[in-house]
Every structure is written in structure tokens, then in C-alpha cells.
Backbone as ProteinMPNN parsed JSONL, in Angstrom:
{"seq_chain_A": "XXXXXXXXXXXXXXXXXXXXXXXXXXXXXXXXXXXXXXXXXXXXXXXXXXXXXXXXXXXXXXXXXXXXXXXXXXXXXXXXXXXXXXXXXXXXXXXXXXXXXXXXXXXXXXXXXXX", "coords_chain_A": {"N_chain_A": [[29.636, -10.843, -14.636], [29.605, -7.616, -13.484], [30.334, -6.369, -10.194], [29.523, -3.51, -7.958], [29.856, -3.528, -4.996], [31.013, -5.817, -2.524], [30.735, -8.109, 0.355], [31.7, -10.117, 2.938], [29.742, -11.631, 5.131], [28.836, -13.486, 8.773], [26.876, -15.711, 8.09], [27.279, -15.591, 4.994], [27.375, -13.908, 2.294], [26.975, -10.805, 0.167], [26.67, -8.925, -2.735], [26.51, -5.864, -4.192], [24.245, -4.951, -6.852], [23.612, -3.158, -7.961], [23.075, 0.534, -7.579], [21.242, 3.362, -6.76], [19.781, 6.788, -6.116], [16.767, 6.239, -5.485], [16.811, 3.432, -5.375], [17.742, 0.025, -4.66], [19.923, -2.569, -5.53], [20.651, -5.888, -4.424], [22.586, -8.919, -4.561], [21.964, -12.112, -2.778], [23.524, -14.507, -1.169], [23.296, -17.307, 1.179], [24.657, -19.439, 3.521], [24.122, -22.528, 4.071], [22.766, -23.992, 6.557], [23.008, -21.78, 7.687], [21.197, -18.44, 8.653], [20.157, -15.029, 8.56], [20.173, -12.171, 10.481], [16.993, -11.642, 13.118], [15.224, -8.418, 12.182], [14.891, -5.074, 11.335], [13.859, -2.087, 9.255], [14.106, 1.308, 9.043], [13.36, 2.883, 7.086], [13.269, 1.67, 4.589], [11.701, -1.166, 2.231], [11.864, -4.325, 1.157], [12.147, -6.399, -1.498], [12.429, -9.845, -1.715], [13.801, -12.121, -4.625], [13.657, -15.506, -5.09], [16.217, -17.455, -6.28], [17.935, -19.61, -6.466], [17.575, -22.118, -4.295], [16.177, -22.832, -1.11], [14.261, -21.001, 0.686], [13.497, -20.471, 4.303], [11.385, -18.244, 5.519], [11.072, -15.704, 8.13], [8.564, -13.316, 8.501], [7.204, -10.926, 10.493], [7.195, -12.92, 12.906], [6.291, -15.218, 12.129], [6.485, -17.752, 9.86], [7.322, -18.714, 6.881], [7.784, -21.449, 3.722], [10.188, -20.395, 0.861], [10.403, -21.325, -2.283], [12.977, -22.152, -5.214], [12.239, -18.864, -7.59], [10.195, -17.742, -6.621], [8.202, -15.166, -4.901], [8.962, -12.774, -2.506], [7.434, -9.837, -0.945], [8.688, -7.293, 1.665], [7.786, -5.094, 3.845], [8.263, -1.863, 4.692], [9.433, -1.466, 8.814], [8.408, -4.15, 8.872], [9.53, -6.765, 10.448], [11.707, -9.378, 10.048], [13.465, -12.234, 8.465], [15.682, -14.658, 7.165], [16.244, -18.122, 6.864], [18.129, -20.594, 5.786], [17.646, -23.681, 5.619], [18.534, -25.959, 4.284], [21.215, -28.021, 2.517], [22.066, -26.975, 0.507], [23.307, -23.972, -0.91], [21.79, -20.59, -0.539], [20.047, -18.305, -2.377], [19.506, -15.165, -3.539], [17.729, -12.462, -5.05], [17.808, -9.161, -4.036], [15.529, -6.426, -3.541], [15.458, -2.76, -2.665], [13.701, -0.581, -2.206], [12.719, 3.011, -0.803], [13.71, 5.501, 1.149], [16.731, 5.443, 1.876], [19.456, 3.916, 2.289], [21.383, 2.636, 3.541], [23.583, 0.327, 5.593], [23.162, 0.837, 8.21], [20.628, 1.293, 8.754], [19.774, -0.588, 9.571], [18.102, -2.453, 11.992], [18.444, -4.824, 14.798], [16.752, -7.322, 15.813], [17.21, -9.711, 17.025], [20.333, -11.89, 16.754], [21.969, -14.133, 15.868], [24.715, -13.938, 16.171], [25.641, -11.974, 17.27], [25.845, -9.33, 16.72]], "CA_chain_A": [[29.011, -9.6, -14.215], [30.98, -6.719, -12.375], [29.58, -5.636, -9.169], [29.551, -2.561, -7.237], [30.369, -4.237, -3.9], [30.676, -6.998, -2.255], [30.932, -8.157, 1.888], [31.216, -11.1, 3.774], [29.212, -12.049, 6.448], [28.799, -14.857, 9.301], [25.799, -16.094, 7.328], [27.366, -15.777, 3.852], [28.025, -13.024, 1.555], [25.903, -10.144, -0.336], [27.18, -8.496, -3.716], [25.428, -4.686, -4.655], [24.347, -5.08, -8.004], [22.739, -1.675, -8.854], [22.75, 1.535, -6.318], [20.599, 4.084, -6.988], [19.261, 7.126, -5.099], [15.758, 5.463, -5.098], [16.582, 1.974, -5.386], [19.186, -0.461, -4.704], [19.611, -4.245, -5.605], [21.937, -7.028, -4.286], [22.57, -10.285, -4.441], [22.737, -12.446, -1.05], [24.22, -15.996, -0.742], [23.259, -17.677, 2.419], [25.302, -20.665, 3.112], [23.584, -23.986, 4.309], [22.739, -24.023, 7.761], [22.954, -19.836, 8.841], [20.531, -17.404, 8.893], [20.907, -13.676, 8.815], [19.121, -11.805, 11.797], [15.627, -11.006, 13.009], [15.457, -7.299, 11.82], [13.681, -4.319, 10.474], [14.515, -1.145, 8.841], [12.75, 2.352, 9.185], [13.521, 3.53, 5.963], [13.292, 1.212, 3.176], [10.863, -1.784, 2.032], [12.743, -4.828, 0.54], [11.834, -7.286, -2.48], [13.262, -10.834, -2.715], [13.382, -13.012, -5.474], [14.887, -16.722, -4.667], [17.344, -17.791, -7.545], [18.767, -20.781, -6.196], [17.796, -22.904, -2.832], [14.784, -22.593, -0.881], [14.279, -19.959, 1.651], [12.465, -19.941, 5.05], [11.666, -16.39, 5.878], [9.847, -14.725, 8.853], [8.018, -11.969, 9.116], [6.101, -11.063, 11.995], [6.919, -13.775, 13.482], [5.011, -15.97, 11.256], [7.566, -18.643, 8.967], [6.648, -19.558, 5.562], [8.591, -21.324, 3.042], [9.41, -19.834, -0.29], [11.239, -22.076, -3.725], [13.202, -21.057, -6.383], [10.783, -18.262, -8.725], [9.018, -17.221, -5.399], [9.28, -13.405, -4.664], [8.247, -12.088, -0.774], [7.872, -8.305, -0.194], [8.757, -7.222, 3.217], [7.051, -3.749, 4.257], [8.91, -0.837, 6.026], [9.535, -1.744, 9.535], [7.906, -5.201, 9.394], [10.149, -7.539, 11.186], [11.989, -10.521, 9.262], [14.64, -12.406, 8.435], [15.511, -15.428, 6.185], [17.211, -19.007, 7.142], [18.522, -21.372, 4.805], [17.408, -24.711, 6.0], [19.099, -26.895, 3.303], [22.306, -28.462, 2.712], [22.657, -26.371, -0.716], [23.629, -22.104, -0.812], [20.101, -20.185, -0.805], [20.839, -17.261, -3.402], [18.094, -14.372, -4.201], [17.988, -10.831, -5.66], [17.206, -8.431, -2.6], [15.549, -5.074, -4.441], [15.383, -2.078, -1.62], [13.469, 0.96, -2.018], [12.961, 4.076, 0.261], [14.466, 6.731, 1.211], [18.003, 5.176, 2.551], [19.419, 2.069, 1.986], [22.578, 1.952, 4.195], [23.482, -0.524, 6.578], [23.326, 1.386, 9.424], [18.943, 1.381, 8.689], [19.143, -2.6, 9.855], [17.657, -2.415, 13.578], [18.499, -5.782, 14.712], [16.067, -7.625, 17.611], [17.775, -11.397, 17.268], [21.399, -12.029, 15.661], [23.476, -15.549, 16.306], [26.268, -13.436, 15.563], [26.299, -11.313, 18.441], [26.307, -8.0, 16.512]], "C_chain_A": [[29.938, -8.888, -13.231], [29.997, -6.329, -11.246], [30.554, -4.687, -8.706], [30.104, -2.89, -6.71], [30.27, -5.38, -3.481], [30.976, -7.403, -0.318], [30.583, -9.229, 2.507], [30.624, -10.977, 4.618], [29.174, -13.198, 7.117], [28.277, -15.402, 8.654], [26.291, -16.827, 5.878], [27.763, -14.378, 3.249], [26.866, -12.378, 0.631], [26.748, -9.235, -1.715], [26.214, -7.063, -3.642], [25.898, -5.046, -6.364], [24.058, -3.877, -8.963], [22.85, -0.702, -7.292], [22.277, 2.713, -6.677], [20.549, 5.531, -6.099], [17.491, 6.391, -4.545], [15.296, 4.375, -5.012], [18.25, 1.237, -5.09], [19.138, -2.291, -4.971], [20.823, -5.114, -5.429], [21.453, -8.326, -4.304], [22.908, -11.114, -3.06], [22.446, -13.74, -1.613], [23.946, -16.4, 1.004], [23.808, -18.819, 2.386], [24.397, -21.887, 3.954], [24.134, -23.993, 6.114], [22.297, -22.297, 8.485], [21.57, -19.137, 8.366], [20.576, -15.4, 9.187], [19.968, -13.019, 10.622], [17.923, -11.826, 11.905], [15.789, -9.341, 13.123], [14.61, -6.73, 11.235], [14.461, -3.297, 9.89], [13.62, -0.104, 8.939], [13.041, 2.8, 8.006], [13.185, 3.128, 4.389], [12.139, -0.277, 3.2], [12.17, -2.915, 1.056], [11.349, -6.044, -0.627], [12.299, -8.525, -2.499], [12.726, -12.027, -3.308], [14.22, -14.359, -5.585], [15.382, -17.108, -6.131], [17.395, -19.043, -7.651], [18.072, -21.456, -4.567], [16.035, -22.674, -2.71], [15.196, -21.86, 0.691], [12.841, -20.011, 2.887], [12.504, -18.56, 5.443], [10.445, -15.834, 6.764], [9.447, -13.765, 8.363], [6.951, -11.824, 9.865], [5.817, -12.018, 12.38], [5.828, -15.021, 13.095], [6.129, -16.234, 9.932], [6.534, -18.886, 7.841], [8.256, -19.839, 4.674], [8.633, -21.31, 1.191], [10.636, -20.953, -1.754], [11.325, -20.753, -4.528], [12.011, -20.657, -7.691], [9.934, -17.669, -7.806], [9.751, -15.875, -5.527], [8.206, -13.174, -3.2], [8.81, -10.556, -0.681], [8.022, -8.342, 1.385], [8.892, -5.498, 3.343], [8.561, -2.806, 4.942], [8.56, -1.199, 7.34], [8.852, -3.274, 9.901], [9.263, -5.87, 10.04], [10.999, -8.607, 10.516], [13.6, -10.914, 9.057], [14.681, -13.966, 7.676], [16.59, -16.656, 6.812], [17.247, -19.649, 5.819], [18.733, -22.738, 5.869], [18.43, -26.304, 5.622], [20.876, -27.368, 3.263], [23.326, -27.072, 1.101], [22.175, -24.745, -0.558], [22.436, -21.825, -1.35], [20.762, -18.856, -1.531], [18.984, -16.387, -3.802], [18.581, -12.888, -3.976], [16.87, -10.438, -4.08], [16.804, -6.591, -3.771], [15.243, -4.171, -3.208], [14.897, -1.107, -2.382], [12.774, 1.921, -0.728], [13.025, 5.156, 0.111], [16.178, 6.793, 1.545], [18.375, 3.911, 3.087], [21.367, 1.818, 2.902], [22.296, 1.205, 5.187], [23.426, -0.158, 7.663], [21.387, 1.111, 9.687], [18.692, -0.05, 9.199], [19.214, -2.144, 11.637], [17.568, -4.482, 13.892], [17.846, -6.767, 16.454], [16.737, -9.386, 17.813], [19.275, -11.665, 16.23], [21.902, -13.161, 16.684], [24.88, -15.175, 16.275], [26.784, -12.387, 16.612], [26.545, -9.803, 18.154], [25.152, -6.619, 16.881]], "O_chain_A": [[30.752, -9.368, -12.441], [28.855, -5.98, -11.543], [31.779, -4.72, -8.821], [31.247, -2.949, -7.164], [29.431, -6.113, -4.004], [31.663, -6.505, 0.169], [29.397, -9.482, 2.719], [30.899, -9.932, 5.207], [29.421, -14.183, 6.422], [29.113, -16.105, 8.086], [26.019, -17.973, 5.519], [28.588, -13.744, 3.908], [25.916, -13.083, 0.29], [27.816, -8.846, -1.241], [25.156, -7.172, -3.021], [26.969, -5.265, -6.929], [24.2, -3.699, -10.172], [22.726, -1.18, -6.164], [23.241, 3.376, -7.061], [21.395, 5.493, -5.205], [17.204, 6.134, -3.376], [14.146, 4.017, -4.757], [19.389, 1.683, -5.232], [18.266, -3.034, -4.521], [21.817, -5.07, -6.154], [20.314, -8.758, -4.13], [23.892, -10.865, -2.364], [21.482, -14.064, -2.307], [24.439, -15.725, 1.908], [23.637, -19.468, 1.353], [24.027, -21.201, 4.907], [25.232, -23.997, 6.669], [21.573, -21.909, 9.402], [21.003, -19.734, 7.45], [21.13, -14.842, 10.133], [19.368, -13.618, 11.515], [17.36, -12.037, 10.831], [16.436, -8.912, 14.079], [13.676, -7.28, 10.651], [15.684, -3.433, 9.918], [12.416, -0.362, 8.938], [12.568, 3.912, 8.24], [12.948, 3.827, 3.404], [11.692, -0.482, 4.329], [13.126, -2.445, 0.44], [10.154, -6.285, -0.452], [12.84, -8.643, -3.598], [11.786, -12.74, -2.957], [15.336, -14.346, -6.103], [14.605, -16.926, -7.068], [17.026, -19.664, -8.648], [18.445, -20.731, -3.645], [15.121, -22.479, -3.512], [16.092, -22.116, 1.496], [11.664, -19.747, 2.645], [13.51, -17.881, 5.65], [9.297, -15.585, 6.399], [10.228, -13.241, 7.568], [5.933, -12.516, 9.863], [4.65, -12.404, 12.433], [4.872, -15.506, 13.7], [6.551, -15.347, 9.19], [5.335, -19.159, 7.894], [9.297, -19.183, 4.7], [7.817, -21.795, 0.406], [11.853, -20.887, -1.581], [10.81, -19.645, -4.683], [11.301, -21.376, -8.394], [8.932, -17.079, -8.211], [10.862, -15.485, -5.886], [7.004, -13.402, -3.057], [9.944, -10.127, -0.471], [7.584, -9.203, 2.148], [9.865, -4.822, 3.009], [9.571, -3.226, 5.507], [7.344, -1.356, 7.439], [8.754, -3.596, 11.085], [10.183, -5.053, 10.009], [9.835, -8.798, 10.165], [14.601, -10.255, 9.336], [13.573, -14.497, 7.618], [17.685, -16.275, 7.227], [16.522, -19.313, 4.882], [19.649, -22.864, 6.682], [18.824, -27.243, 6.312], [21.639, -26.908, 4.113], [24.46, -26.639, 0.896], [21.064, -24.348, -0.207], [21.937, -22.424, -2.302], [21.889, -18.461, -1.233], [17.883, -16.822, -4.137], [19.364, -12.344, -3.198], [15.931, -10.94, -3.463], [17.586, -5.923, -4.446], [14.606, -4.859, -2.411], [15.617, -0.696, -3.292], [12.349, 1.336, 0.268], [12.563, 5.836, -0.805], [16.83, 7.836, 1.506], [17.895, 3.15, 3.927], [22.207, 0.94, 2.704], [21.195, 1.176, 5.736], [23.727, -1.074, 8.429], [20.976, 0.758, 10.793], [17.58, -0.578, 9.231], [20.15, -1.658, 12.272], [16.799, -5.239, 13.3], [18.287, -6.816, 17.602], [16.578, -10.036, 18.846], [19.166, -11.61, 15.005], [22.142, -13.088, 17.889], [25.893, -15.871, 16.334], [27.948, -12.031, 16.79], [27.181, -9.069, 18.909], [25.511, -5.454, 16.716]]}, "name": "protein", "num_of_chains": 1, "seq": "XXXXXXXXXXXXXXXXXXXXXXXXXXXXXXXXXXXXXXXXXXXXXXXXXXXXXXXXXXXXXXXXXXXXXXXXXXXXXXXXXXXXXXXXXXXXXXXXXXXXXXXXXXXXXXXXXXX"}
């Protein structure tokens, strides 16, 4: 498969698989052990669907965990963020819709990464 883009991160790495004006869909790799931030967005509402691994994932402060075939919406401005507990790469389709899906829309209240 060809992707759009692609971008490391501390965490792991995210592919764009589709970019739309009213939708957008990537792929994110979390690697065994990291976590991306606690975060929100004012603009967009996200979808994900786990692939591969198993995913803990806040929102509002409130953990659940989801296996591969699980799908968790996460609202406009709710709160959240996803660890990878496991020894093996957590992998799931991220679908975004909105109004504006750049990275600049990630409001970030907890990062290990310092950003």
C-alpha cells in the first residue's frame, strides 16, 4: 500500500492513509511500552479501530481496555490518549472527522515527551 505520509514519533510512528476535506484516516503504530499524550482537539472527533495489539485508552480520565476488532469513538474535545501496555506493537486505523484535521488541533494536557 502507498501512503500519503508518514512521521515518526517518540511513541512510534503514524502513516496518512486517506486525506480528505471532511475526513482523514491514518494508521498509528505504538511501540511496546510508550504511550502518546493526554490530549484533545477542538475541531475534529476521532474513530479507532485496533488491528494488531491491545490498546489501553483513556478518556476522561476513565481507562478501559480495548483487543484486536474493538473500535472506541472519542468525541470533540473529550480528553484521551492510548498506551500500549504489551510487549508486542499496538497498530489501529485512526478515522478523523471535523472541520480540521492538522496537527496543530492536538491541545496537549500530559506528554512524556516534553512537547
Amino acid at each position: 500500500m502507498k501512503f500519503i505520509d508518514s512521521e515518526e514519533r517518540p511513541w512510534g510512528l503514524f502513516y496518512v492513509i486517506h486525506d480528505e476535506k471532511k475526513y482523514k484516516i491514518k494508521r498509528i503504530e505504538v511501540n511496546p511500552g510508550q504511550r502518546l499524550s493526554y490530549q484533545f482537539h477542538n475541531k475534529r472527533s476521532e474513530t479507532w479501530v485496533i488491528i494488531q495489539g491491545c490498546a489501553h485508552i483513556t478518556i476522561n480520565d476513565e481507562e478501559k481496555k480495548f483487543n484486536e476488532g474493538e473500535t472506541v469513538t472519542i468525541p470533540v474535545q473529550a480528553k484521551h490518549r492510548v498506551q500500549n501496555k504489551t510487549e508486542e506493537k499496538l497498530i489501529f486505523i485512526e478515522i478523523q472527522t471535523g472541520s480540521y484535521f492538522g496537527e496543530d488541533d492536538i491541545v496537549r494536557i500530559q506528554d512524556d515527551y516534553n512537547r
